[in-house]
C-alpha positions in Angstrom: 0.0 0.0 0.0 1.4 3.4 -0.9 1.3 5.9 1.8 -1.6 7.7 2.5 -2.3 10.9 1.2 -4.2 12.9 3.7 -5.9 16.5 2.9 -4.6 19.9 5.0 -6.4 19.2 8.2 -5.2 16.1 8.8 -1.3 16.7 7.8 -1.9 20.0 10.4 -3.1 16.8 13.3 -0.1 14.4 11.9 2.2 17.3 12.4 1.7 17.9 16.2 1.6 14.1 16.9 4.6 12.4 18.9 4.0 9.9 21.0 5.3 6.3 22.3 1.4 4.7 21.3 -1.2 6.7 20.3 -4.9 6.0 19.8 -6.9 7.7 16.4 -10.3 7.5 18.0 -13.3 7.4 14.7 -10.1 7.1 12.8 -12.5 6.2 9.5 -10.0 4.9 7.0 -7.4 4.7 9.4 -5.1 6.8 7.3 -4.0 8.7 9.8 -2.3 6.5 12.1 -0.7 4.6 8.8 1.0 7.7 8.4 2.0 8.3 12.1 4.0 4.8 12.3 5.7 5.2 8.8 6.6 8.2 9.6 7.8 7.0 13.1 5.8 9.6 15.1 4.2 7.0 17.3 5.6 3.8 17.9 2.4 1.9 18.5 -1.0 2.6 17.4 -4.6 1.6 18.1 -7.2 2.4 15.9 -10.9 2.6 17.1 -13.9 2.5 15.1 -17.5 2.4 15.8 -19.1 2.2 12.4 -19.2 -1.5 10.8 -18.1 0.3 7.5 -15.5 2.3 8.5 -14.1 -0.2 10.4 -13.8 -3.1 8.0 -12.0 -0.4 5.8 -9.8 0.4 8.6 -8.6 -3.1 8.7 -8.6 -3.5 5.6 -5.9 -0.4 4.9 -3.7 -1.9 8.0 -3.3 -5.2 6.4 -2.5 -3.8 2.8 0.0 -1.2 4.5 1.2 -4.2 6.2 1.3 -2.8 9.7 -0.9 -5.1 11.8 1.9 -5.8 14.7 2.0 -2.0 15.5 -1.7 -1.1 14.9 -4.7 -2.6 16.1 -7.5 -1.7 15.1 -10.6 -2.1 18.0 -14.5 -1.6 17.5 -16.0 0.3 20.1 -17.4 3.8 21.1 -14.8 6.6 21.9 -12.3 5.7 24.2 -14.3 2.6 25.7 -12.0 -0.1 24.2 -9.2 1.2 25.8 -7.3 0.5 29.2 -6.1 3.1 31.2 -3.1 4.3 31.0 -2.8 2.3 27.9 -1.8 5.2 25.3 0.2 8.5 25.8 -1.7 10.5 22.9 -4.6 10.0 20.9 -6.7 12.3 18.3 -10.1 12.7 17.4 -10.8 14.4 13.9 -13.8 15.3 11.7 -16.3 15.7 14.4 -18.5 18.5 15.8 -16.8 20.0 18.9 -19.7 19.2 21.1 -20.0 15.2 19.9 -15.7 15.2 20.8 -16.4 17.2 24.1 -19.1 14.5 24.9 -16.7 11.4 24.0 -14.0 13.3 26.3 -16.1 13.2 29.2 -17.2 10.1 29.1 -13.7 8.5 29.0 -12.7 9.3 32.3 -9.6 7.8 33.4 -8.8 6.5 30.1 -8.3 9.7 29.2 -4.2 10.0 28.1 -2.0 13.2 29.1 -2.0 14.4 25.5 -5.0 15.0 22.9 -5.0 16.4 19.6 -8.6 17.7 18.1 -9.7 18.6 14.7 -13.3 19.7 15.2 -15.7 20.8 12.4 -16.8 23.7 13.8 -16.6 26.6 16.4 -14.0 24.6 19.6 -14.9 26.6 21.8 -16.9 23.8 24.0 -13.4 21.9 23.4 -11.6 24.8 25.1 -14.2 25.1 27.3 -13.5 21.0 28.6 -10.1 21.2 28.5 -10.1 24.4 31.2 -12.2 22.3 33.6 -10.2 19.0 33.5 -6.9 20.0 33.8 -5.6 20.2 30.2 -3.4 23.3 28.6 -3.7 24.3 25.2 -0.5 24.1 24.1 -1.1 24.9 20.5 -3.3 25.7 17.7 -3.7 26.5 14.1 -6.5 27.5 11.4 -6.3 25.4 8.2 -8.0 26.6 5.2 -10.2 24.3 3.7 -14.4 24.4 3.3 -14.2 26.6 6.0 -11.9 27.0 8.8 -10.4 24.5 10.6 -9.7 24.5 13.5 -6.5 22.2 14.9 -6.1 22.0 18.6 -3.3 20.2 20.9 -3.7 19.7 24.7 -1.8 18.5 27.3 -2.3 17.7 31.1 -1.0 20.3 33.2 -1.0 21.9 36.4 -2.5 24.7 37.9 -4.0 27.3 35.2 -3.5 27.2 31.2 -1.3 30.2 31.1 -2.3 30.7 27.3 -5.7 32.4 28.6 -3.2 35.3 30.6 -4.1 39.1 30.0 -6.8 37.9 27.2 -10.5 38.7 27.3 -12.1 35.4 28.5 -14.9 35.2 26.1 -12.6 36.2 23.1 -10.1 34.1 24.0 -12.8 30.3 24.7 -14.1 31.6 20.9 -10.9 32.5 18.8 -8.3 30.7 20.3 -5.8 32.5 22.7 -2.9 31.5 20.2 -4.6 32.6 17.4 -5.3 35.4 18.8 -1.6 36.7 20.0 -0.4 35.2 16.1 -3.4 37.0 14.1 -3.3 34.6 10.8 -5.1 36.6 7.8 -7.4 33.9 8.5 -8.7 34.1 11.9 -8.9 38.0 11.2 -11.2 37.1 8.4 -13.3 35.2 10.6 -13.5 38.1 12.7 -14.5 40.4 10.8 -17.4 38.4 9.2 -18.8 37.7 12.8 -19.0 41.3 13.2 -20.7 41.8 10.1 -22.7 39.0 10.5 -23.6 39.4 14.3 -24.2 43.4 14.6 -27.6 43.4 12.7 -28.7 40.6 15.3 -27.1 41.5 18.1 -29.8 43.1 21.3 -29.4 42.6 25.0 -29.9 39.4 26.4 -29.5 37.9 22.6 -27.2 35.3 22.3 -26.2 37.1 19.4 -25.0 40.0 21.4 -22.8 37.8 23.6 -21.1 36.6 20.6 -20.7 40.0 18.8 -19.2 41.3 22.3 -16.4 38.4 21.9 -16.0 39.7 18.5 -15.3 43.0 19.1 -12.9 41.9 22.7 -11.2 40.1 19.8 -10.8 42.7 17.1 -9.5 45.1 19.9 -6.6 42.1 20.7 -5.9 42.1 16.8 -6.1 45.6 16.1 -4.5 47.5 19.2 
């Protein structure tokens, strides 16, 4: 099997993998983790899949690539077919925020001391998670694409995430308190359109308001 070709979002997740074994949670196709051990960013993988489909073609693309004594591939729901302590990283891509926030709290001590998160929308609830359970976000990117993508790494940590220092809370849980200190062309473009979008909306005790607040907390960070 030639290796795996994967699209922006997912080299972005490859690229801030390293781990002894790692676990691709609803890895799909599995072409993520074929990638990881070729590439000898990960050791050992396990692959989990929920989906009778997706799973069948995950095993299938193991055996071709040839790789079946370091990656398992395991049916099951999130990080249920794991042991604790079992894997130092693992990813979940290609998935609302909120769904990824629910597998995360439902894994519990089988959680590992290192995550990396692709969601396909606003991370903010992922942000949100890792704030109350003891994980720093350590880095982040925006990957162009159908709309932005959001790539997220956290790591357990004591004490607070210091990435969140001197930023407006709300701004910061919305945009990314990397993002914001870097200000990519892309993230101000997202800005801008929320304030555009959001002002005609916006009146007190609207949701809408609350967001176009964080919007303008966050243009003020990008545009001192």
């Amino acid at each position: 099997m030639k290796t795996p070709t994967l699209d922006a979002r997912l080299e972005a997740v490859l690229d801030l993998i390293r781990a002894g074994v790692h676990a691709d949670i609803g890895s799909d196709h599995a072409h993520l983790p074929i990638r990881l051990v070729r590439e000898g960013r990960v050791t050992r993988g396990v692959v989990v899949e929920l989906n009778p489909g997706p799973l069948a073609l995950a095993r299938r693309n193991v055996a071709r690539a040839r790789l079946e004594d370091r990656l398992e591939v395991r049916e099951g729901d999130g990080f249920a077919p794991l042991a604790p302590g079992e894997v130092d990283s693992a990813s979940l891509t290609g998935m609302g925020a909120g769904t990824m926030a629910g597998i995360l709290r439902r894994a519990g001590e089988r959680l590992p001391p290192a995550l990396v998160v692709q969601p396909n929308d606003s991370p903010r609830p992922l942000r949100v998670w890792a704030r109350e359970h003891g994980y720093h976000l350590t880095h982040e990117r925006l990957i162009p694409g159908y709309w932005p993508y959001p790539v997220l790494r956290l790591e357990r940590r004591n004490g607070p995430d210091p990435a969140y220092a001197g930023l407006p809370p709300d701004a910061a849980l919305r945009y990314g308190p990397h993002l914001l200190r870097e200000g990519p062309a892309l993230l101000r473009g997202q800005v801008r359109a929320d304030l555009t979008r959001l002002a005609p909306l916006a009146a007190p005790g609207r949701t809408a308001q609350t967001e176009l607040e964080a919007a303008r907390a966050a243009w003020a960070v990008l545009e001192p």
